[in-house]
C-alpha positions in Angstrom: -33.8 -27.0 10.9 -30.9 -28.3 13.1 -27.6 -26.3 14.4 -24.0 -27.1 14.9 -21.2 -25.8 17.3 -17.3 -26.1 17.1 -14.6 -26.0 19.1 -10.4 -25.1 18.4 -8.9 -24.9 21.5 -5.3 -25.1 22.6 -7.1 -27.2 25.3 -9.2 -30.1 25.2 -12.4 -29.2 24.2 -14.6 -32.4 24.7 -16.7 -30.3 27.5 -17.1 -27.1 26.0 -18.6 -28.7 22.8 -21.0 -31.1 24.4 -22.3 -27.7 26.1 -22.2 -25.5 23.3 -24.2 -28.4 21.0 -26.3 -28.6 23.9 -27.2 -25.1 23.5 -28.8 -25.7 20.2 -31.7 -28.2 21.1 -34.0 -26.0 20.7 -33.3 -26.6 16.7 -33.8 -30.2 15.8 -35.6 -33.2 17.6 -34.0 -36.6 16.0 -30.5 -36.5 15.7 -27.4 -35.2 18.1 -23.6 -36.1 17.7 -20.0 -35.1 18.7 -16.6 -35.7 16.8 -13.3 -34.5 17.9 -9.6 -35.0 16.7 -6.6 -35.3 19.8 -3.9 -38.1 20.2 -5.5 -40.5 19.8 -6.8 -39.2 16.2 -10.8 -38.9 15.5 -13.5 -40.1 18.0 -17.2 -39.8 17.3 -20.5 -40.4 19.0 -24.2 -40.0 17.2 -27.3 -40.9 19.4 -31.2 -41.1 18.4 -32.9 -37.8 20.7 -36.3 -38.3 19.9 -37.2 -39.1 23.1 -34.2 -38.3 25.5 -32.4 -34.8 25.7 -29.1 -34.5 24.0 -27.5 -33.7 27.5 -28.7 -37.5 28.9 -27.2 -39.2 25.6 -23.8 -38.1 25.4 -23.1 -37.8 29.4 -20.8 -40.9 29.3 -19.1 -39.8 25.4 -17.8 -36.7 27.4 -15.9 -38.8 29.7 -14.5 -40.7 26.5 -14.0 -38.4 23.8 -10.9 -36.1 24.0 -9.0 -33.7 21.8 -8.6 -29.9 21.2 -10.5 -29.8 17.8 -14.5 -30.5 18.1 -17.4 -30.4 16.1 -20.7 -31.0 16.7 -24.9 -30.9 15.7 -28.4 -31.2 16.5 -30.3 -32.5 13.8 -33.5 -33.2 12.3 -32.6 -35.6 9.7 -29.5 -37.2 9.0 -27.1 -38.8 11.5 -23.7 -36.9 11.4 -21.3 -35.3 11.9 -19.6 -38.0 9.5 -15.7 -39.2 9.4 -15.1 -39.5 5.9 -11.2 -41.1 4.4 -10.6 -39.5 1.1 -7.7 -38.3 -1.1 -7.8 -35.0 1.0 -7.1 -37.0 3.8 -10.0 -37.8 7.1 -12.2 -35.3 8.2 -15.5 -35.0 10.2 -18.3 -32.8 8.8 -21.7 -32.0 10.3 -24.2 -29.5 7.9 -26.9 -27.6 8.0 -29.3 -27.2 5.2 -31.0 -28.6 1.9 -30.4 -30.5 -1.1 -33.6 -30.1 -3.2 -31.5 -31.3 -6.4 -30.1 -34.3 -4.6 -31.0 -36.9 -7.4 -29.3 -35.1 -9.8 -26.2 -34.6 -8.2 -25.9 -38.3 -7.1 -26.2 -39.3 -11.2 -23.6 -37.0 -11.3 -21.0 -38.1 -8.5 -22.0 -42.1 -9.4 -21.3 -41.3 -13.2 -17.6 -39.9 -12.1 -17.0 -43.0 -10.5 -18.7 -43.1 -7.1 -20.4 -46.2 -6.6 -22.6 -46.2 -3.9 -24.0 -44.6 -0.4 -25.2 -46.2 3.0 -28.7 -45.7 2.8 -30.8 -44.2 5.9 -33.5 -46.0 7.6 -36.0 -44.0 6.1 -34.2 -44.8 2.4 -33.2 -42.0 1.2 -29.2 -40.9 0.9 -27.8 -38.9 4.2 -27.4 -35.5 2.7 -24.3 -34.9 4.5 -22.6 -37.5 3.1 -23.4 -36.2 -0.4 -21.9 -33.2 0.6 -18.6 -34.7 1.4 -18.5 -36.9 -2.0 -18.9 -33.6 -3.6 -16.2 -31.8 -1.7 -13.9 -34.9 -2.4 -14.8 -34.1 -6.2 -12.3 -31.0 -6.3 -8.3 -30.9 -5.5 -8.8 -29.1 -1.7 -11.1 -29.0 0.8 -11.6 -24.9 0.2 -12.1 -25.8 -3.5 -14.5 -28.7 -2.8 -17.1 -26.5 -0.5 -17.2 -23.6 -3.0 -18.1 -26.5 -5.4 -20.4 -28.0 -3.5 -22.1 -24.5 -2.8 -21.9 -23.9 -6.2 -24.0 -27.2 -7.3 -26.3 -27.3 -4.3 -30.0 -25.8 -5.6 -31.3 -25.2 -1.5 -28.8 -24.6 1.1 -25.9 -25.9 3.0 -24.0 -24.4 5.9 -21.5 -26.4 7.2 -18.7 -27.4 9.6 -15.6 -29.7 8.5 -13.0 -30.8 11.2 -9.7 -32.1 10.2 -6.1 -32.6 12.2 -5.3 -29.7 11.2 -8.2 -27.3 12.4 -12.3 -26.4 11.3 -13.5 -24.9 8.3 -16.6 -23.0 9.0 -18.9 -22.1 5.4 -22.4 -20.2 5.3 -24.7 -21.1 2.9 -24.4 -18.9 -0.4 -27.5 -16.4 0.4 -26.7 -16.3 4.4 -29.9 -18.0 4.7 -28.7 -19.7 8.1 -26.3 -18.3 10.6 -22.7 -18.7 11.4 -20.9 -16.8 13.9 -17.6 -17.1 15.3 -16.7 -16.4 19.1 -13.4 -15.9 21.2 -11.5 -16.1 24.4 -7.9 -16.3 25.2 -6.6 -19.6 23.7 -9.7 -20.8 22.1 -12.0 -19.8 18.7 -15.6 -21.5 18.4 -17.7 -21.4 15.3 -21.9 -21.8 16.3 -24.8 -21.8 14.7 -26.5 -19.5 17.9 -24.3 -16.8 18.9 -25.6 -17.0 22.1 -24.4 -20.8 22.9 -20.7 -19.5 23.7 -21.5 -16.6 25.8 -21.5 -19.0 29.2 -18.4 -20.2 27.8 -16.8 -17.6 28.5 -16.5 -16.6 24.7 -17.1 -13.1 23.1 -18.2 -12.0 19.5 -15.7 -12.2 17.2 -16.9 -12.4 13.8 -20.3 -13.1 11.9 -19.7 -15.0 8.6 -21.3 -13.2 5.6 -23.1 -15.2 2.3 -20.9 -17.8 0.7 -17.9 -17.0 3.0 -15.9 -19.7 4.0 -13.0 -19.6 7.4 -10.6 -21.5 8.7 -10.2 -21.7 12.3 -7.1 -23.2 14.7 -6.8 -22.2 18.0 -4.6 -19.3 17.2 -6.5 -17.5 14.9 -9.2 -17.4 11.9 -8.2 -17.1 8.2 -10.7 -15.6 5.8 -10.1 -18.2 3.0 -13.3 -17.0 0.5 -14.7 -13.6 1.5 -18.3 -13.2 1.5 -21.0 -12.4 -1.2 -23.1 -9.8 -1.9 -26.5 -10.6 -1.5 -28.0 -11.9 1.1 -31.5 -14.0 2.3 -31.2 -14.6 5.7 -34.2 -16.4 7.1 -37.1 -14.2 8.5 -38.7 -17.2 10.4 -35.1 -17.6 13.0 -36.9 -15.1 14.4 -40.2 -15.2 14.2 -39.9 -18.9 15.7 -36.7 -21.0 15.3 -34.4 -18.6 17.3 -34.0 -18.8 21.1 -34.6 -15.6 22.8 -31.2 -14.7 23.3 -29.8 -15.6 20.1 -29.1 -12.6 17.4 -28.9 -12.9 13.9 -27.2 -9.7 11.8 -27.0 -7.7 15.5 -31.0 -8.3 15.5 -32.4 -9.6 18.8 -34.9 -12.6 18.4 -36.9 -11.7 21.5 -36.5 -8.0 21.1 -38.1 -8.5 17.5 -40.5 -10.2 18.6 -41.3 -8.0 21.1 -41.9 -5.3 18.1 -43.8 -7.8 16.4 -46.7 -7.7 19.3 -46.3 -4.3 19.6 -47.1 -3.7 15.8 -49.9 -6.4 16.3 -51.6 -3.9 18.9 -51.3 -1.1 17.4 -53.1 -2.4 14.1 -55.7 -2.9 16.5 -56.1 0.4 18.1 -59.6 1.4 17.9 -61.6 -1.5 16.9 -64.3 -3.4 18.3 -61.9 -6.3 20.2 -61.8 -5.3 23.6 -60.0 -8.7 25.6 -59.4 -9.1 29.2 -56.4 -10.8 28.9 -53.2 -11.4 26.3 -51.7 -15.1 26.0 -48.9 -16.1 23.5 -48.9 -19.9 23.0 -46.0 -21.5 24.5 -43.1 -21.1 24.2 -42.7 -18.9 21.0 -45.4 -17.0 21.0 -45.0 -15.5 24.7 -42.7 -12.7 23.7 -45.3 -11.3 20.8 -47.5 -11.5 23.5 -45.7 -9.4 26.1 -44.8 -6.5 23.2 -48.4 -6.7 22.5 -49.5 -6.0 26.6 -46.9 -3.7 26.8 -48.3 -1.7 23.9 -51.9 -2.0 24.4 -51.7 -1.7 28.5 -54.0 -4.6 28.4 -52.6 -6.9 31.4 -50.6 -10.2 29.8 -51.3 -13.9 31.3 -51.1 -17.5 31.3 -53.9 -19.2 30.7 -53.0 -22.7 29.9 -49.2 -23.6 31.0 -47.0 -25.8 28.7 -46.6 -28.9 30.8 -42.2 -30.2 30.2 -41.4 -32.7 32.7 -42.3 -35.7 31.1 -43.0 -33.5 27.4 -39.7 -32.3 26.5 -39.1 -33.2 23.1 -41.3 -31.3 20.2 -41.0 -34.5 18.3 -44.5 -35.5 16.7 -45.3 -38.7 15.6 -46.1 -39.3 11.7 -50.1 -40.5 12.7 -52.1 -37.2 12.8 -54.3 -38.6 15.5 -51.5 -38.9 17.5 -50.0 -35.6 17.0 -53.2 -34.1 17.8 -53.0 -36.1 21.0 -49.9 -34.8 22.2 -50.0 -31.1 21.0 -53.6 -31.6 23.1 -51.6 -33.0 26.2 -48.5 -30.6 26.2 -50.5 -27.5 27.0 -52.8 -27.3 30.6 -55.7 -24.8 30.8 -55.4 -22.5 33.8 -59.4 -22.2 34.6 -59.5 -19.4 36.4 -57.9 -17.0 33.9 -60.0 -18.4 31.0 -63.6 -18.7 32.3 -65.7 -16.1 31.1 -62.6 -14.4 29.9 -62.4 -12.4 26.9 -59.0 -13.8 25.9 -56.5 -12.2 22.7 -54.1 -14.9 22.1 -51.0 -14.4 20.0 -49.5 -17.4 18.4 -45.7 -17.0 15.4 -47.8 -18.8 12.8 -50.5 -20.7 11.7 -49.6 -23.8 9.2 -52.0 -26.4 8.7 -54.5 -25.0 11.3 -54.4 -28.4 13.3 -52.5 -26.9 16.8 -54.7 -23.7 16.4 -57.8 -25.5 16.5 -57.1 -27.4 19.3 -56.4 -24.7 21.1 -59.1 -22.9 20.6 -61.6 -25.7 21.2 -59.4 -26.5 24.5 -60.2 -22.5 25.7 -64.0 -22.7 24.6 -64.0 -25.8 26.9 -62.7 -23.9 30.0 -65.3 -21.3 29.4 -63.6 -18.7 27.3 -65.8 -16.0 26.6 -64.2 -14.8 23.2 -61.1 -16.1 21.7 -59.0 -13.7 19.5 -55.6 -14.7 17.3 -53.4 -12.6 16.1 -49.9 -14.5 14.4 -46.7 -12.3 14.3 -46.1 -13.5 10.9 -47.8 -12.9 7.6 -50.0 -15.9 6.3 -47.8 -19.0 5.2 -48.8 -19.2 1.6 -46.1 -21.4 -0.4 -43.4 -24.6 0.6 -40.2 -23.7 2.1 -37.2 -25.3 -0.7 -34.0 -24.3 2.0 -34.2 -26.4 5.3 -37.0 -24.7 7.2 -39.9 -27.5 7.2 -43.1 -25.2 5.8 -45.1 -27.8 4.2 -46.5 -28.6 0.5 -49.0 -25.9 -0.9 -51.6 -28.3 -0.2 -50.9 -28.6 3.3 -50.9 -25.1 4.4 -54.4 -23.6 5.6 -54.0 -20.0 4.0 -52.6 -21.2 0.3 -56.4 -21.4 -0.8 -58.3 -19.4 1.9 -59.4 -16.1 3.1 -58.3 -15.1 6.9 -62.0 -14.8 7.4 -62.6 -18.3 6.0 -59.1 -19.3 8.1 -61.3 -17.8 11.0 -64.3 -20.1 10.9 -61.5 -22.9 10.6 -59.7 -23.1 13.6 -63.1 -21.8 15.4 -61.6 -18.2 16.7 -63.7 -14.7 17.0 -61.2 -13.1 15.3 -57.9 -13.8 13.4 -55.5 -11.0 12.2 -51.6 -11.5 10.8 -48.7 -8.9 10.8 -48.4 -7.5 7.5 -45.5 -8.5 5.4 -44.2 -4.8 4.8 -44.1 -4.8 9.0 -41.5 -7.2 9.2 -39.1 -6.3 6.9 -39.8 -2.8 9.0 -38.6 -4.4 11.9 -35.7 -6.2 10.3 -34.0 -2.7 9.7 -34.1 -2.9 5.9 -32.0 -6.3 6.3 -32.3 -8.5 3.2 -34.6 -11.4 4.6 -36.1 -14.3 2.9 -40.2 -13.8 2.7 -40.4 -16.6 0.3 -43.2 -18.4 2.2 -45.3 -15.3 2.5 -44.6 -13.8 -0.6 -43.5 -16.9 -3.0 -40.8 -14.3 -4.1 -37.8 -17.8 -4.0 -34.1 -16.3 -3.6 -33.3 -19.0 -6.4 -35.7 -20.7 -8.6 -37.6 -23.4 -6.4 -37.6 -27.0 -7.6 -40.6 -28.1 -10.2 -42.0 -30.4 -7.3 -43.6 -29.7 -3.8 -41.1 -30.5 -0.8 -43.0 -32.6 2.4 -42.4 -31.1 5.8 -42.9 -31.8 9.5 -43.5 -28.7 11.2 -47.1 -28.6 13.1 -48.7 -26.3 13.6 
């Protein structure tokens, strides 16, 4: 996925962004960076945090970087934000998203007279910077992002600092979030609402489809107003979000709290009786409390997520490996699982690797039963707009029953909420189901896209 944060202050800002970015590592496991504009012009800093928190990497940048515009990301592909020199002048840019027609559109900018990228370690093209050569196509920046929104089959929410100030843009459908917050002398544009609230910021304004702002440190200027329709992202909250974030005045944690709760009462009355309810760290702990709190039946721990020396959820590409370390994160509490009849409550089930594990790794303490119920309708088809949902090979329910799912990961019992449930609990918002339902906001691309989520 990946998030951003901004800063236009009438102060320097260097501090407040390095904590507000900070406030989105929750979001991407690979990339973090800072640029900011002051005297002295642009400064930027882009650090590898696969392995090392975004906090440890940039401690030293903050005492170096200064200026009262900032922009700044977490991000699981491309390095950026990116300083780009054009004939709209230099600007930093940081995005959000996904280019699934990205081999087009570079035939297209290299036949108007582009001649080349830098190409990424892994060899492909840094989306970002495609994003800026498309921008730099049109006559202003404003005209340039509606273009690029306009050309870009996926998604793209963005962030683009100049001397001047930051324009903010959210994707055309409002897949992703962008919310703007303020306090006296200051305006901040973030991907989680939440992140500015220790700031010392307060809601100001939630951008809608397509719209794009422009935000100084005296005020926010609706330059393209937002569209009608809208696909926000139903997985922010079933498991992106952070439990304080909200998205459309919708409360991650308090949705999923609903989400366990609907979970228990579809189980009301039949024959699974469990001693104790677990949600699989960390997202799956608040489907697990709504579901205790609906059923009565008391909620525990039974195997503790271990972070000191485990802090990243980056996974290695070797699937030994991964199983190795999705194996080694999580430490069985013996005493709550041993002849234990145990529900546990997981936000999805992928590939089926991590659930198996699991499940083996409870049998193994001496788990009595094991029962799984997933607070999100069965993944069923690829994700084409940032959210990394695998091919249709790759995913354990594109060709199987849940019963046959069941025997797979090795459970007693396996039951999903229904899709009709969680646009319930989205208040009729218009969400995007297209990996449960296949029903695509825009027509998907011909081919399969390859994904790293595990689960």
């Amino acid at each position: 996925m990946g998030g951003f944060f901004g800063v236009a202050s009438r102060k320097d800002c260097t501090l407040e962004l390095f904590y507000g970015v900070d406030y989105h590592s929750h979001l991407g496991t690979r990339r973090g960076g800072m640029a900011t504009y002051g005297a002295n012009g642009f400064s930027r800093a882009i650090h590898n945090i696969e392995n090392s928190p975004f906090r440890t990497k940039f401690e030293r940048d903050v005492e170096e970087m200064e200026g009262n515009l900032g922009i700044g990301c977490i991000s699981d592909y491309e390095p950026q934000p990116l300083l780009i020199q054009s004939h709209l002048g230099s600007f930093a840019i940081t995005t959000v998203g996904k280019i699934n027609n990205m081999d087009q559109l570079l035939k297209e900018v290299y036949g108007n007279g582009r001649t080349h990228f830098q190409e990424m370690s892994t060899g492909q093209i840094n989306a970002t910077e495609l994003a800026a050569s498309l921008i730099c196509s049109e006559k202003t920046i404003p005209e340039g992002i509606r273009h690029l929104q306009d050309v870009v089959d996926g998604s793209m929410t963005l962030l683009l600092l100049t001397k001047d100030g930051i324009y903010a843009a959210r994707d055309k459908k409002g897949r992703t979030p962008l919310v703007i917050g303020k306090k006296e002398g200051a305006y901040c544009a973030s991907f989680e609402n939440f992140a500015y609230l220790n700031l010392g910021y307060t809601d100001y304004h939630e951008l809608g489809p397509g719209e794009i702002d422009f935000i100084t440190p005296e005020s926010v200027e609706m330059l393209v107003p937002p569209q009608e329709e809208m696909k926000i992202c139903s997985f922010l909250w079933v498991y992106y979000g952070y439990p304080t974030a909200s998205y459309e005045g919708i409360n991650v944690e308090e949705m999923r709290y609903h989400c366990g709760a609907m979970l228990a009462k579809r189980d009301a009355g039949s024959n699974v009786h469990p001693d104790l309810i677990a949600g699989v760290p960390d997202s799956g702990i608040a489907h697990a409390i709504g579901y205790a709190n609906e059923s009565k039946v008391p909620f525990a721990r039974p195997f503790i997520k271990y972070t000191p020396t485990w802090p990243r959820s980056f996974m290695p590409t070797n699937q030994e490996q991964r199983n190795l370390i999705a194996r080694m994160k999580l430490i069985p509490v013996q005493a709550l699982i041993n002849q234990k009849k145990l529900l546990l409550i997981d936000d999805s089930i992928v590939r089926g690797t991590t659930s198996n594990l699991i499940v083996d790794m409870l049998r193994e303490a001496g788990a009595k039963e094991v029962h799984m119920r997933i607070s999100a309708p069965p993944f069923l088809y690829p994700c084409y707009f940032g959210t990394d949902i695998p091919s249709s090979e790759q995913l354990i329910a594109h060709k199987r029953t849940v019963d046959e799912i069941c025997k797979v990961i090795g459970a007693d019992s396996l039951a999903y909420l229904k899709m009709e449930r969680l646009s319930e609990m989205a208040n009729g918002l218009p969400i995007c189901t297209a990996c449960f339902s296949g029903e695509y906001p825009v027509d998907p691309p011909e081919e399969d896209i390859r994904g790293s989520y595990e689960k």
